[in-house]
MARPAGU-728474 format. One record per residue (C-alpha): x, y, z. Coordinates in steps of 0.1 Angstrom, whole numbers. Example, Ala and Ser with C-alpha at 12.3 -4.5 7.8 and 13.67 -1.06 7.14 Angstrom:
+-------+-------+-------+
!     x !     y !     z !
+-------+-------+-------+
!   123 !   -45 !    78 !
!   137 !   -11 !    71 !
+-------+-------+-------+
end
This chain:
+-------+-------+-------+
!     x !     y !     z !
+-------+-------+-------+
!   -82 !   221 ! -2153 !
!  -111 !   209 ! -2137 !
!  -145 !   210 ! -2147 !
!  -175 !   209 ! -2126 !
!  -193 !   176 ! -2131 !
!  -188 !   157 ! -2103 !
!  -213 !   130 ! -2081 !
!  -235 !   109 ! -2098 !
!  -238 !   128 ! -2131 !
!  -202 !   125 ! -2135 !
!  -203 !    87 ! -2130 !
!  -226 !    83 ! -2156 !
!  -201 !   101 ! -2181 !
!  -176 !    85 ! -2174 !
!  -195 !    49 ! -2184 !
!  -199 !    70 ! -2217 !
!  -163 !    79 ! -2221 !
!  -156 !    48 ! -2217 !
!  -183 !    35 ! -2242 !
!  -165 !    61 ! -2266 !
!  -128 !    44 ! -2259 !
!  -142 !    14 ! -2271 !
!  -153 !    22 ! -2302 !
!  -116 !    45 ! -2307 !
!   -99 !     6 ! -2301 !
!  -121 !   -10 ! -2323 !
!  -119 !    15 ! -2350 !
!   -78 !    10 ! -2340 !
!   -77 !   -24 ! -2342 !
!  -101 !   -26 ! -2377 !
!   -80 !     1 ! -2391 !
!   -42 !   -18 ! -2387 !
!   -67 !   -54 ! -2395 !
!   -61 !   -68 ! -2363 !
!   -23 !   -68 ! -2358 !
!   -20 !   -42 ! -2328 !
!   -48 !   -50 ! -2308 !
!   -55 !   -23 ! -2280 !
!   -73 !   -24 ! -2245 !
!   -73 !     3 ! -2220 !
!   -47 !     4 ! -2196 !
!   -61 !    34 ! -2170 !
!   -87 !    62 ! -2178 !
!   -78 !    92 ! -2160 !
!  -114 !   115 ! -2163 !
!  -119 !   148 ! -2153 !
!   -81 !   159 ! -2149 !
!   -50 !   164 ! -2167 !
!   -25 !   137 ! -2162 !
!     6 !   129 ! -2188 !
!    27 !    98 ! -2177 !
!    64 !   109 ! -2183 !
!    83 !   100 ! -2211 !
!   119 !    87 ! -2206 !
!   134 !    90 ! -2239 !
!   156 !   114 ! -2256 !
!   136 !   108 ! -2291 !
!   104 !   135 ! -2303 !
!    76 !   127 ! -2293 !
!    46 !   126 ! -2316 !
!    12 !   143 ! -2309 !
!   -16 !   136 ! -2340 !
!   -43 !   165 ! -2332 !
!   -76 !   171 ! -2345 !
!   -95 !   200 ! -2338 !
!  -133 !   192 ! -2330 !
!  -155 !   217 ! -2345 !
!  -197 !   222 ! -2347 !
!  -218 !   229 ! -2321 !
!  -190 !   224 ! -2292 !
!  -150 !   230 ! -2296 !
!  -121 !   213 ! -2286 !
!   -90 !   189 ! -2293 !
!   -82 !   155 ! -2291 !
!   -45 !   143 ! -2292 !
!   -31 !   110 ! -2297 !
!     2 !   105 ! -2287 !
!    31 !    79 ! -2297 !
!    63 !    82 ! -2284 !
!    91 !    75 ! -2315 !
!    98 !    40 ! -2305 !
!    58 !    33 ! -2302 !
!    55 !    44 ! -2340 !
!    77 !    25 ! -2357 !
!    66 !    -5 ! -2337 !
!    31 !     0 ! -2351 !
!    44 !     7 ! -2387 !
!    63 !   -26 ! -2384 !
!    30 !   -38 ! -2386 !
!    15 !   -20 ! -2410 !
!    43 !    -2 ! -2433 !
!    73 !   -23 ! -2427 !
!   110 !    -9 ! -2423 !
!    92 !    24 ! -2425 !
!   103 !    53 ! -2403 !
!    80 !    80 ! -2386 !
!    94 !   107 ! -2407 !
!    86 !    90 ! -2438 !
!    56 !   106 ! -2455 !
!    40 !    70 ! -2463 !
!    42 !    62 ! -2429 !
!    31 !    99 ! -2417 !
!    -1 !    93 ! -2436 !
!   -10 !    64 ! -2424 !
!    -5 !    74 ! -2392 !
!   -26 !   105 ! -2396 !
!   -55 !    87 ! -2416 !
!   -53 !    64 ! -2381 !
!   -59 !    94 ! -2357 !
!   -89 !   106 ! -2382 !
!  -103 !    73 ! -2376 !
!   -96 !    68 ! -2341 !
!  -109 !   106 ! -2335 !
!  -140 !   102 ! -2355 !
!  -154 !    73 ! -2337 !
!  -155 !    90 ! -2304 !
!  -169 !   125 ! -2321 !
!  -198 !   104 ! -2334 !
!  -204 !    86 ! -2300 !
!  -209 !   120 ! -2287 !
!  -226 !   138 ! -2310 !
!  -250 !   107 ! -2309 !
!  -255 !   111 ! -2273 !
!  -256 !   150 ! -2275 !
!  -278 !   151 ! -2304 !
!  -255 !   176 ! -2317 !
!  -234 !   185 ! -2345 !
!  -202 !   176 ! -2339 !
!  -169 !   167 ! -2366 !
!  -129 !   163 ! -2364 !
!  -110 !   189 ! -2387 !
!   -79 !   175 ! -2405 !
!   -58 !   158 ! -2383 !
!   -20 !   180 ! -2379 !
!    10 !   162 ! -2370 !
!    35 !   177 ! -2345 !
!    72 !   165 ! -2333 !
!    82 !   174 ! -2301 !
!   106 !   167 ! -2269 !
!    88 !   151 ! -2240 !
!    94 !   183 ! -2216 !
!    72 !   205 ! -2241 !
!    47 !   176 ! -2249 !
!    21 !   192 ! -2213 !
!    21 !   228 ! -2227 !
!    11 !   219 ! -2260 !
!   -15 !   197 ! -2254 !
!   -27 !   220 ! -2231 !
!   -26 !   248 ! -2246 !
!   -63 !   260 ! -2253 !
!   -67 !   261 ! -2217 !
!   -99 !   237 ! -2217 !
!  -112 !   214 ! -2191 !
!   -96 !   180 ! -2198 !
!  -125 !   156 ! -2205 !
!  -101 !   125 ! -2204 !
!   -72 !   110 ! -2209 !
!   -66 !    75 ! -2218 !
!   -35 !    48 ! -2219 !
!   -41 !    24 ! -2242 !
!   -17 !    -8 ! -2248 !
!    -8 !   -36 ! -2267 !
!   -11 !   -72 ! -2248 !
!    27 !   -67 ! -2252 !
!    31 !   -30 ! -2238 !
!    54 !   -20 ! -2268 !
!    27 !     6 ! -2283 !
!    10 !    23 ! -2254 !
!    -4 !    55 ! -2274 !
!   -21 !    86 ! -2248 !
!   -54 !    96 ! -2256 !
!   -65 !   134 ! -2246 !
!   -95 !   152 ! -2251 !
!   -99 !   185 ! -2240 !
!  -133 !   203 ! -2248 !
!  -148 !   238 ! -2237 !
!  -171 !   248 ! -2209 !
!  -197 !   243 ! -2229 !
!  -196 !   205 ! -2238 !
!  -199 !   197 ! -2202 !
!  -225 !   220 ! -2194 !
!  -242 !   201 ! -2223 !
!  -236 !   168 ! -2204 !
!  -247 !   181 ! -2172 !
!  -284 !   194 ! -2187 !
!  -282 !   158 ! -2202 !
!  -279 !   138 ! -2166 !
!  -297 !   156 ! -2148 !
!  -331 !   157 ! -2173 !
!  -349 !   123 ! -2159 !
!  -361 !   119 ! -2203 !
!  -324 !   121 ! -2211 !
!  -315 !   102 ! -2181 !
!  -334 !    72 ! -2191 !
!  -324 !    78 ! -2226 !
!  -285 !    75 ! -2219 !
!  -293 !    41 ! -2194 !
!  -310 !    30 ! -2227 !
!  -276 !    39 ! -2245 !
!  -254 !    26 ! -2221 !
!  -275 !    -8 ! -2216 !
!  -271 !    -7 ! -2257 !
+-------+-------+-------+
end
């Protein structure tokens, strides 16, 4: 679905989503001490856009519901052999079904999730926070209409990968009307437009 931010505002939101990305890969790369290292492959904003998956394995989807002031969902997205090459890192000769490496996997999303829900809520000067993350197991031709489900506007989504292109984990964030009117009354305010040239520049 698109939303309607589009022009200059929209460029400017898109230097924050990125800004938010950055801190999710830090926050990835602190939380598995270095050993899967992330950048970000493409940014896809203001559209829906899943790259296929060619496997006959689930597919796993870690989803946290963002709750507060605005609503949505973010969903970060391994395919089976992408998992266990990050456990090999972390929880070695675990598998994805095991509940040790489940929970690490989860406590990852909550991490990943909560860094971009702060840079937002920061920049919105809102209240803003990531419900417990829920873990779901799926084949890749249902994967679109369950992370698409709520029906709202797609904010982003993001390929991330490792130098090696083993783990390449999808990042989607869908959020309601609201949130971008929110960032629409935000760029086009000249106070809160110097303010988020001050946070970019930061």
């Amino acid at each position: 679905m698109k939303n309607r931010l589009n022009g200059p505002d929209w460029d400017i939101v898109q230097q924050l989503i990125r800004m938010g990305l950055q801190s999710a890969i830090d926050a990835f790369g602190s939380f598995t001490a270095g050993n899967a290292p992330l950048h970000t492959e493409s940014v896809q904003c203001n559209t829906a856009t899943l790259p296929p998956y060619r496997t006959q394995e689930d597919i796993i989807v870690l989803t946290t519901a963002i709750k507060g002031a605005l609503k949505g969902h973010c969903h970060l997205i391994f395919s089976a052999p992408e998992a266990r090459q990050l456990l090999a890192h972390a929880c070695p000769n675990a598998d994805p079904a095991d509940e040790i490496a489940q929970a690490f996997l989860l406590e990852l999303d909550n991490i990943v999730t909560a860094s971009i829900v702060t840079h937002f809520a920061n920049l919105l000067d809102t209240h803003l926070y990531g419900d417990v993350p829920q873990w779901t197991q799926l084949t890749a031709d249902a994967l679109a209409a369950f992370v698409y489900q709520d029906r709202c506007p797609v904010l982003f989504d993001a390929q991330l990968a490792s130098s090696d292109r083993q783990i390449r984990p999808v990042l989607v964030w869908t959020m309601e009307e609201r949130f971008f009117e929110a960032l629409q009354t935000l760029t086009a305010d000249e106070a809160h437009t110097k303010r988020i040239s001050n946070y970019i520049s930061y």
